[in-house]
C-alpha positions as CSV (number, residue, x, y, z in Angstrom):
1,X,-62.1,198.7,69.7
2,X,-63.8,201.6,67.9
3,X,-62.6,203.0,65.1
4,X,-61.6,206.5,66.3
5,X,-59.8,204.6,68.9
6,X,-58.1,202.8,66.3
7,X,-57.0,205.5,64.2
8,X,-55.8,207.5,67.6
9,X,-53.4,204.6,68.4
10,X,-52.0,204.5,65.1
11,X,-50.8,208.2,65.1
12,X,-49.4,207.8,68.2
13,X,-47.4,204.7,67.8
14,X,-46.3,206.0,64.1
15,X,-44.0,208.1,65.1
16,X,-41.6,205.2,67.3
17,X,-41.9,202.5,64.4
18,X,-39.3,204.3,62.3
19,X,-37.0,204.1,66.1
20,X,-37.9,200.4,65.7
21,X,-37.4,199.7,62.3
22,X,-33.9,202.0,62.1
23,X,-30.7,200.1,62.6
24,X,-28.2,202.3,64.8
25,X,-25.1,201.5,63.0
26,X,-22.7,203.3,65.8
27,X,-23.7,201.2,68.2
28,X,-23.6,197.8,65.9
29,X,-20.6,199.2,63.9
30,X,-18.7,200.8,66.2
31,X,-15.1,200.9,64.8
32,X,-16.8,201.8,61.6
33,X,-17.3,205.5,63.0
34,X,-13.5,205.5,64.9
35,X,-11.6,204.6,61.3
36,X,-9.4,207.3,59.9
37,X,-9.0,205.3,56.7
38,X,-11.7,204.6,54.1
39,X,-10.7,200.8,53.4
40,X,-10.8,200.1,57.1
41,X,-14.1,202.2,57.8
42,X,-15.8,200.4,55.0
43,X,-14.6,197.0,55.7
44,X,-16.0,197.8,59.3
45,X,-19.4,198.5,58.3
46,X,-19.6,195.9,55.0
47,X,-16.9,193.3,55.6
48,X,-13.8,192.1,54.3
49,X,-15.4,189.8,51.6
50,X,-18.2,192.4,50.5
51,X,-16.0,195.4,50.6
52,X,-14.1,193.1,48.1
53,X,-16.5,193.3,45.4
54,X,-17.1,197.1,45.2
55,X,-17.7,198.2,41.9
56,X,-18.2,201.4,40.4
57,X,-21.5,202.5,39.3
58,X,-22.6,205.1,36.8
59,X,-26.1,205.1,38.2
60,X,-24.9,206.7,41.6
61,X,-25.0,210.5,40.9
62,X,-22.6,212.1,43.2
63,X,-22.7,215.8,43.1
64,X,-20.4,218.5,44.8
65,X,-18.7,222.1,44.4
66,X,-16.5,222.3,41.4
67,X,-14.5,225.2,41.7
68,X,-12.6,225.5,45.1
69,X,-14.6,225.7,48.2
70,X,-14.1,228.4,50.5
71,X,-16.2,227.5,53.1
72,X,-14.4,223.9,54.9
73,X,-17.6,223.8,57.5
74,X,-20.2,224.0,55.3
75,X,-19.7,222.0,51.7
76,X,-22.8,220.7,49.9
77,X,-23.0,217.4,48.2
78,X,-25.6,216.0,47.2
79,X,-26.8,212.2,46.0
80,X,-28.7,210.6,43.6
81,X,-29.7,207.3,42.1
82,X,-32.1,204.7,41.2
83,X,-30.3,201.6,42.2
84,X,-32.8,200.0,44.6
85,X,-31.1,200.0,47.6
86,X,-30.5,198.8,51.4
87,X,-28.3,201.5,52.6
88,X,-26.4,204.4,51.2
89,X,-22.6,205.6,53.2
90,X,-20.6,208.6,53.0
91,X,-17.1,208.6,53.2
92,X,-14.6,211.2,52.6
93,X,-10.2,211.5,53.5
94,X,-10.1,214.6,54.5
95,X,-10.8,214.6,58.3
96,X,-9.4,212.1,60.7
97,X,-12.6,210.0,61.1
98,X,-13.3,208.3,57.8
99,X,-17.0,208.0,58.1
100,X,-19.9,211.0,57.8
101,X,-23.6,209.2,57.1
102,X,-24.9,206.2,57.1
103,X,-28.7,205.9,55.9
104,X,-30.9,202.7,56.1
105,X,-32.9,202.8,53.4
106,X,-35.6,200.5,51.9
107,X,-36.7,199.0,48.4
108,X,-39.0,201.8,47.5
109,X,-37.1,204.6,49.0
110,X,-36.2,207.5,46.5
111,X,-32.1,207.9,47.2
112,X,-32.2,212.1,46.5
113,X,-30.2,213.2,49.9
114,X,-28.6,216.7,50.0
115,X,-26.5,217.5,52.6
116,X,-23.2,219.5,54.4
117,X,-20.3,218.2,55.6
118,X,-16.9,219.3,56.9
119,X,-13.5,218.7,55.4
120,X,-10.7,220.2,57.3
121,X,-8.4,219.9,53.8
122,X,-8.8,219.0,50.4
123,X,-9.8,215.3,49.1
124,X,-12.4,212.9,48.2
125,X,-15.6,212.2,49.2
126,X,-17.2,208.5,48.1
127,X,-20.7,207.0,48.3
128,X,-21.3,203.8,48.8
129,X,-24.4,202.1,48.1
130,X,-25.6,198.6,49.3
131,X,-27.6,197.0,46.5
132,X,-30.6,194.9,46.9
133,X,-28.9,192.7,45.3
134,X,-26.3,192.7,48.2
135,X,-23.2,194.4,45.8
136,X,-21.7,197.7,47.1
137,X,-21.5,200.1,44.3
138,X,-19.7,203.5,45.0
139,X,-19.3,206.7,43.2
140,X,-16.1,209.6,43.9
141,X,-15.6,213.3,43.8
142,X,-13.0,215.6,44.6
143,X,-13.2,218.4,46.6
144,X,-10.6,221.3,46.7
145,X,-10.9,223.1,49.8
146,X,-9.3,226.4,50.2
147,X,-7.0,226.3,53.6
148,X,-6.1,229.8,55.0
149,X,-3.5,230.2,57.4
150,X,-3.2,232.3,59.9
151,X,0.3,234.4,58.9
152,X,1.0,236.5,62.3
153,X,4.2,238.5,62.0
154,X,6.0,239.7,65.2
155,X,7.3,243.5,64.8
């Protein structure tokens, strides 16, 4: 095979390796993404015995809003850390399905994720992070999340 030929092949397929490689946890976890609770969504997704040994971690750098956020669709959170990890979940009690992300990540990946998510009231939002070393570390945040009402008055 030339070299051109090669090299063509390889951009090509490069793209569909990360399909390959990706593990689609709502279809292997289903009744992770259907739990309302935390404690059952995580024990759907880890297992009884790992969830068991959750511990908390100073190394996971969970960042969001600290005064009360007015905006319920749209709330930024972001993540850090430099435990080496296998995957990385997001969690919050707020809305009536427990579970928000799940990323598969890999030995040398940099965990540094910003994103938004919606909470329909106030609560907390964890991370969970499945070591290398096969522990699940978490960190926790609250979120206050301003709630208008709709006050309509019949005259």
């Amino acid at each position: 095979m030339k070299r051109r030929h090669f090299l063509a092949l390889g951009f090509c397929v490069a793209p569909y390796m990360t399909e390959v490689l990706a593990i689609d946890y709502r279809e292997s976890k289903p009744e992770a993404w259907t739990s309302s609770s935390i404690n059952d969504a995580a024990m759907a997704l880890y297992g009884r015995e790992k969830f068991a040994t959750i511990q908390k971690s100073e190394d996971i750098e969970l960042i969001v809003p600290k005064a009360i956020v007015r905006d319920p669709e749209n709330i930024p959170i972001s993540i850090h850390s430099n435990i080496k990890a296998k995957s990385l979940a997001i969690f919050q009690d707020a809305n009536p399905k427990s579970l928000v992300a799940v990323f598969d990540v890999s030995e040398d990946s940099i965990i540094a994720y910003e994103l938004n998510i919606k909470m329909e009231f106030k609560g907390t939002v964890f991370a969970v992070l499945e070591g290398m070393d096969g522990e699940l570390y978490y960190a926790r945040q609250y979120i206050d999340v301003l709630v208008l009402s709709c006050l309509a008055s019949s005259g």
